[in-house]
C-alpha positions in Angstrom: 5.1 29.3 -0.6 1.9 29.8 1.1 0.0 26.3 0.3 -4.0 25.7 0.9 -5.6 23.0 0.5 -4.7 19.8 -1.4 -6.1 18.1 -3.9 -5.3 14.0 -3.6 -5.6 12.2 -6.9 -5.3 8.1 -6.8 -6.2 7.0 -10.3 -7.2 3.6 -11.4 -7.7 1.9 -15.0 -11.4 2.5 -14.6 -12.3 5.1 -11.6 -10.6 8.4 -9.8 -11.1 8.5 -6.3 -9.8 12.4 -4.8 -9.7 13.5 -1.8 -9.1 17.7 -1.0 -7.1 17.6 2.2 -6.1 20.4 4.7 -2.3 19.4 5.1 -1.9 20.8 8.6 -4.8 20.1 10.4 -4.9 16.8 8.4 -9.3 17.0 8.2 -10.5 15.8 5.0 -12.8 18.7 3.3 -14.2 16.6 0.6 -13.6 13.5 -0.5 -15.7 11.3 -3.6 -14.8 9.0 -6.5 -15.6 8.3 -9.8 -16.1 5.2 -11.0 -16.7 3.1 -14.3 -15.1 5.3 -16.1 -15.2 4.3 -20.2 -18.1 2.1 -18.9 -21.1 1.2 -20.8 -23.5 3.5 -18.5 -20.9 4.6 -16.8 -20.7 8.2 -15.5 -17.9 9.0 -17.8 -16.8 8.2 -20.9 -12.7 8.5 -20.2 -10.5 10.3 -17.2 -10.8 14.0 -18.7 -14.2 13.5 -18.6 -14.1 12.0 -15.3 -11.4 15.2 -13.8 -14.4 17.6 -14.4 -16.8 15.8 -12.7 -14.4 15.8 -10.0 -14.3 19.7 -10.3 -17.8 20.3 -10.9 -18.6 18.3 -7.6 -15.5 20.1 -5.5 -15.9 23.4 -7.2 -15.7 25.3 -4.1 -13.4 23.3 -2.4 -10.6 23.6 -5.1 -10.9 27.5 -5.1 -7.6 27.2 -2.6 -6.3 24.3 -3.6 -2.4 24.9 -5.4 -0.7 21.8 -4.7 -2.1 18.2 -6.7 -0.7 15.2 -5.3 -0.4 12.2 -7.5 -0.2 8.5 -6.3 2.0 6.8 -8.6 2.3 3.1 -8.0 5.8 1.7 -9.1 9.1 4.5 -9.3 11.1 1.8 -10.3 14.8 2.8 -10.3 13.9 6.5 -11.6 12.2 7.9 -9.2 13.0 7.8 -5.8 11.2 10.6 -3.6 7.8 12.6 -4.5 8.6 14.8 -7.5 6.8 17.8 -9.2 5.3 16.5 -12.2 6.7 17.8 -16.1 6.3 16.3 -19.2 9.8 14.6 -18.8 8.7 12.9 -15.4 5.3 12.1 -17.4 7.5 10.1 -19.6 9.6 8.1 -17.4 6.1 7.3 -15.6 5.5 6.0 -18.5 8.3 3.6 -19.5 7.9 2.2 -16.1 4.2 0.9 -17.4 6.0 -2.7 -18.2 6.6 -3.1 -14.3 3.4 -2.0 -13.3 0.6 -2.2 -16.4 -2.5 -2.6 -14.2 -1.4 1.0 -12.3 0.9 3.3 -14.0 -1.1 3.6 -17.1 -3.9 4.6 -14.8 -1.7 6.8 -13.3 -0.3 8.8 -16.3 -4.2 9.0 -17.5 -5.0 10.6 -14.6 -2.1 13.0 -14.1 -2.6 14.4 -17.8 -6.4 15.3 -17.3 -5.7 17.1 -13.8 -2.9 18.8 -15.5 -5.0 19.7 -18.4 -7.8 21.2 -16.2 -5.8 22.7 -13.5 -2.9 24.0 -15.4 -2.3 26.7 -12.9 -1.5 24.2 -9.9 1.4 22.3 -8.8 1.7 18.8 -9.6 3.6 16.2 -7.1 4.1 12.6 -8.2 4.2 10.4 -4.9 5.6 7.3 -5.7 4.3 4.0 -3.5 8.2 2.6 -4.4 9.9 5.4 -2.5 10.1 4.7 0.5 11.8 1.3 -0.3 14.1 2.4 -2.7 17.1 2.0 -0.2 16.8 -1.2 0.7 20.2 -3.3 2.2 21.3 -4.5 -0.7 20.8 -8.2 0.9 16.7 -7.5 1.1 16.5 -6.1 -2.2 18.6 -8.5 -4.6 17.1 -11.5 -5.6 19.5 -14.2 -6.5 18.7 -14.2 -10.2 22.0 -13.9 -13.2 23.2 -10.5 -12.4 23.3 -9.0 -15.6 19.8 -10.0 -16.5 18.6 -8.7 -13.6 20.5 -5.4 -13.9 18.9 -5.7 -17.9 15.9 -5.7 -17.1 15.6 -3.6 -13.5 14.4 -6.9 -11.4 15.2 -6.2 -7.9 12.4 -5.7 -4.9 11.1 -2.7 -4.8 8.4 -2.8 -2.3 4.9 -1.2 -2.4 2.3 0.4 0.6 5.5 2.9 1.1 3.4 5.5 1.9 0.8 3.5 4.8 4.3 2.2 5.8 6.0 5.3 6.0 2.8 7.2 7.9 2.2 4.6 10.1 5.4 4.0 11.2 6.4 7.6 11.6 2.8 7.6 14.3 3.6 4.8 16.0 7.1 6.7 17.2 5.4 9.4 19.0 2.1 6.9 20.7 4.9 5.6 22.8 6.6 8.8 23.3 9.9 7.7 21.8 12.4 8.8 18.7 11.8 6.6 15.8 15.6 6.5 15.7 15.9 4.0 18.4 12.7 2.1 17.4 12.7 -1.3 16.2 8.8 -1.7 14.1 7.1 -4.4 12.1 4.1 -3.1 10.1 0.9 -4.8 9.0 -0.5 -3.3 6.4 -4.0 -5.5 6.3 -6.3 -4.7 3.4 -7.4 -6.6 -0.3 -3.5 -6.2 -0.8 -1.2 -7.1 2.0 2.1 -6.5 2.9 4.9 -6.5 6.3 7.9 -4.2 6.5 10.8 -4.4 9.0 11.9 -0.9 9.9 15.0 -0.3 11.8 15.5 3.1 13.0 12.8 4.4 10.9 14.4 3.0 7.5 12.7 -0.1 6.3 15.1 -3.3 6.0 12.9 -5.7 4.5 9.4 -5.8 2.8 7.4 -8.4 1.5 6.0 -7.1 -1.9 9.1 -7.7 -4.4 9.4 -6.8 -8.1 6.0 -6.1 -8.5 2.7 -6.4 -5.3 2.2 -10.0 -6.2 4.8 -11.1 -4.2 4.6 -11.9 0.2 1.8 -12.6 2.0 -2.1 -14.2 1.1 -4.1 -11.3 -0.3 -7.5 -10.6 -1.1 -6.9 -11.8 -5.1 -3.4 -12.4 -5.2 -1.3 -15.1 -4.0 1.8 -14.1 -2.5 4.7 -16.3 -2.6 4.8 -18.8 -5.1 7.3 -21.5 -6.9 8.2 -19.5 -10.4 8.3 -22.8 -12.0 4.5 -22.5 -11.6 4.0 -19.8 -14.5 6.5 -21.6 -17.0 4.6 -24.6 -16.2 1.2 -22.9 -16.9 1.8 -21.4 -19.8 3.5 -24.9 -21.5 0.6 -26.0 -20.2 -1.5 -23.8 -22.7 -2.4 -20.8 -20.6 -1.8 -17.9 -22.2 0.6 -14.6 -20.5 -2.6 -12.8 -20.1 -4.6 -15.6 -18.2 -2.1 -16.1 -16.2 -1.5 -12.8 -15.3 -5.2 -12.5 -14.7 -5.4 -16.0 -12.4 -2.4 -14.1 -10.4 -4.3 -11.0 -10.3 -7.6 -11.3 -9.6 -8.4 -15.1 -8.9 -6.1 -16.0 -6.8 -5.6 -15.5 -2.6 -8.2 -16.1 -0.6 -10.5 -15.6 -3.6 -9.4 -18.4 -5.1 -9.3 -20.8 -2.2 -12.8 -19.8 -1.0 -14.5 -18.4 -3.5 -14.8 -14.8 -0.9 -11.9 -11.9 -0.6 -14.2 -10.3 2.5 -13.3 -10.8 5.5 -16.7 -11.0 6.8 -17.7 -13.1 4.6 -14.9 -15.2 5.2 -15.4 -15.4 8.7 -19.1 -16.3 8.6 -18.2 -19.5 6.1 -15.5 -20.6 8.3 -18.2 -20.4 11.5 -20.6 -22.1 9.4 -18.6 -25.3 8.9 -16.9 -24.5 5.1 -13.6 -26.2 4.7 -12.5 -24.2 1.9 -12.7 -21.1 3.7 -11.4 -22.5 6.9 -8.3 -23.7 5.1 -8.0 -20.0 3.0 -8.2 -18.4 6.7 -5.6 -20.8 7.9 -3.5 -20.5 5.1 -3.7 -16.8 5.1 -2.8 -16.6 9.3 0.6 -19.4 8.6 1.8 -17.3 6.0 1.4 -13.8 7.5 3.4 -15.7 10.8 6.0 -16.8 8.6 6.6 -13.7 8.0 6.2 -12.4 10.9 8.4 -14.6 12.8 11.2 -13.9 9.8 11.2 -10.3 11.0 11.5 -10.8 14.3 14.7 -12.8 14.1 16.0 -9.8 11.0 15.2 -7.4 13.5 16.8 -9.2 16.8 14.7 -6.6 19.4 10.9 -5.7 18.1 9.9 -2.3 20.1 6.5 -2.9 18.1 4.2 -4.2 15.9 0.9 -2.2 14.1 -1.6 -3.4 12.0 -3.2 -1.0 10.1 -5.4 -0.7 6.6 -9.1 -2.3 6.6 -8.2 -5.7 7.9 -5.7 -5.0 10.2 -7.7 -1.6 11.7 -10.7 -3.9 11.5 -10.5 -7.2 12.3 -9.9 -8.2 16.0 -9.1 -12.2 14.8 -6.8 -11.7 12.6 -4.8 -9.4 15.0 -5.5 -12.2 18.0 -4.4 -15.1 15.3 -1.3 -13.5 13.8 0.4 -12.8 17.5 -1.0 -15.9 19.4 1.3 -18.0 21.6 4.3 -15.7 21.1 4.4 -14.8 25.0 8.2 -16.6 24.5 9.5 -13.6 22.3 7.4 -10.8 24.4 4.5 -10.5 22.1 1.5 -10.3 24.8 -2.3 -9.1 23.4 -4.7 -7.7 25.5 -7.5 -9.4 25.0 -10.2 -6.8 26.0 -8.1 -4.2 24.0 -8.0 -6.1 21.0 -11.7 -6.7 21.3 -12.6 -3.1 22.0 -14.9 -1.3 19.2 -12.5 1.9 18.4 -11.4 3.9 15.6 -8.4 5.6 16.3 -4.7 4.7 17.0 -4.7 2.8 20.0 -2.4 0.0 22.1 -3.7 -3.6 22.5 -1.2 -5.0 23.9 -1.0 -5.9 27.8 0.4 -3.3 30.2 3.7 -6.3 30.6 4.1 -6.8 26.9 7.9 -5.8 26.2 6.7 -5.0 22.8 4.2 -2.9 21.9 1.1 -4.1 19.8 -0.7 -1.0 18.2 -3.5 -0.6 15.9 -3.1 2.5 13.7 -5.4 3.6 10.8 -2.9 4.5 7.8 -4.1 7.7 5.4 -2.3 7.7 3.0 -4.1 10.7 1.6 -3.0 12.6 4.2 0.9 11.5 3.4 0.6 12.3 0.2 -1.2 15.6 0.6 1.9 16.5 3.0 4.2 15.0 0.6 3.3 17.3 -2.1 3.1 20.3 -0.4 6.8 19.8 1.2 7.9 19.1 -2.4 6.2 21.6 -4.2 7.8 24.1 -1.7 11.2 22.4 -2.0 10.9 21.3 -5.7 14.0 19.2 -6.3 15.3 17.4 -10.3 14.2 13.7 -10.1 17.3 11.6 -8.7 
């Protein structure tokens, strides 16, 4: 099929953001949001409403656009690969909703109004699970009564596929080599967080679990944690729904310090705050734990990228995370590291046996690409 542009929808609980994408030259035509949607004063009062404002400002830009691509947050076990959108993969978005509720409801929203106003387009369901989905049995199972877990679908699914998936599939041609025969660790740095160890170019282990609470400090969210903590809250008096909203959106480096910016973080620490000096430190011993967890998984590391807004963006963290780890060939370039750049770009030394890389993800771009391949190749969900 001959495919123009693309039209990249990400839909949230309260805003669209879109981008229209050129899938072979990878340029971003247009790209907007909107936002506080079923706000008092917001700019619209639901999503449909929010979808034509979204054509009305891209009106000329959609004239060639055939192909809609969908981020989906969680596939759970029933979708594993970007799929064209019916009303039957509508539905099983839906009955996912329990494993994601702050996403996929936003999702389905969002995938109904573009379907209602572009009827004549192809709609692709990307799924952020995907790319996970075949995890070694051994990174995926967590140790839980079989049958309850088989009951109720817990196993670790993994999120960031796409960023991981992009970025990963860059970093193989920056060093000239097959991504068969590399060995990667990914950083995806941004409010959320989250590591993969890729083997080959198939992912062995990822931080995120059952849902993207789990792994390392984020912006809001905690990362690892003791389960006996939430039983113990809620006998405590807490209700499901605080808790889920202390897990959600008050916790991380939030939480300890009162900040989720890095920025801002960084200018308390340098001022002498000991909250936000311990969130920082807490933040840099967890991402090494699991940093140093992949390394011994892995055996041989070919390279490590950091990539989303922190890990693009923040020369500390990148300095902190791979300090003192000459021993397992992990050497920075300092003046590298430090440089002000914006593309994909090595920072390790010239004698570092592993490669340290900074690549910016887009996962617009992936998704765009994504869809089109799909949408060409439409296969039945697996």
């Amino acid at each position: 099929m001959t495919v123009g542009q693309v039209l990249v929808i990400n839909s949230g609980s309260s805003s669209i953001k879109y981008q229209v994408v050129d899938p072979v030259s990878g340029e971003a035509v247009l790209a907007g949001a909107v936002e506080r949607i079923g706000e008092t004063g917001g700019p619209a009062p639901d999503h449909r409403a929010g979808m034509r404002e979204i054509l009305a400002e891209a009106a000329d830009a959609l004239r060639d656009v055939g192909v809609v691509g969908h981020r989906v947050v969680h596939g759970g076990e029933l979708f594993h690969r970007p799929t064209v959108v019916t009303d039957d993969v509508v539905a099983g978005i839906e009955r996912l909703a329990p494993l994601a509720p702050l996403h996929n409801p936003a999702n389905v929203i969002g995938i109904d109004a573009a379907r209602a106003l572009l009827p004549d387009a192809v709609h692709v369901a990307v799924f952020d699970t995907a790319f996970f989905h075949d995890l070694p049995d051994v990174a995926r199972t967590y140790a839980l009564d079989a049958k309850v877990a088989a009951a109720h679908g817990i196993r670790r699914y993994g999120f960031h596929g796409t960023s991981h998936q992009y970025v990963s599939g860059l970093v193989a041609g920056l060093l000239d080599r097959r991504a068969a025969e590399l060995n990667q660790i990914v950083l995806h740095l941004g409010n959320g967080a989250s590591m993969s160890a890729i083997r080959g170019g198939k992912p062995v282990d990822t931080s995120m679990g059952f849902t993207p609470l789990e792994g390392l400090v984020m912006g809001t969210r905690p990362g690892d944690l003791d389960p006996g903590i939430v039983p113990y809250l809620l006998r405590a008096g807490m209700s499901a729904d605080r808790v889920d909203m202390l897990l959600n959106r008050q916790s991380g480096l939030m939480g300890l310090s009162g900040v989720n910016d890095f920025r801002e973080l960084h200018r308390l620490v340098e001022s002498g705050h000991p909250a936000a000096d311990l969130a920082y430190r807490v933040y840099l011993h967890r991402l090494r734990h699991y940093l140093g967890g992949y390394l011994v998984e892995l055996g041989r590391v070919d390279a490590i990228t950091f990539t989303a807004g922190v890990g693009e963006n923040d020369a500390r963290v990148r300095a902190d995370a791979v300090h003192d780890l000459d021993r397992f060939g992990i050497r920075l370039d300092d003046a590298r590291n430090a440089a002000k750049a914006r593309g994909p770009r090595l920072i390790s030394a010239p004698d570092s046996p592993t490669a340290v890389l900074v690549v910016p993800t887009n996962e617009e771009l992936a998704i765009a690409r994504q869809a089109v391949e799909t949408a060409a190749n439409p296969q039945p969900p697996e």
